[in-house]
C-alpha positions, -999 to +999 in steps of 0.1 A: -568-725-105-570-737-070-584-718-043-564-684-056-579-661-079-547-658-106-537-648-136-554-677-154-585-668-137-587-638-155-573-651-186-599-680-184-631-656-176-619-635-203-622-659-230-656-672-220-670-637-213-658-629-250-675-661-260-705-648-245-704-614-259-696-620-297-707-658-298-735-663-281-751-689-298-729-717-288-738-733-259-705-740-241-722-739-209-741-777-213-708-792-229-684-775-199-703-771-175-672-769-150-664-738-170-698-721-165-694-729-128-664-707-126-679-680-151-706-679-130-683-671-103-658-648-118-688-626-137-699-614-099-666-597-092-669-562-097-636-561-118-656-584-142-690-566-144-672-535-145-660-544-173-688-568-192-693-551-227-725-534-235-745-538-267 
């Protein structure tokens, strides 16, 4: 939200990352692709990666 990472930062790059992880066969990406812009942003903080679940 805005130029601040915030709370709904990580509550939005939660969801998609879970999205990603147990879903991954919808393509949210094409349809949102305003979403995948900030996924794509918030998956390269370390607190993210750190955290990415591993199959």
């Amino acid at each position: 939200m805005g130029t601040h990472f915030s709370l709904a930062d990580i509550a939005v790059g939660t969801a998609l990352g879970y999205l990603c992880f147990r879903f991954p066969g919808i393509d949210w990406q094409t349809s949102h692709p305003n979403l995948a812009k900030l996924y794509g942003k918030l998956i390269q903080r370390p607190s993210f990666t750190d955290t990415t679940p591993r199959d």
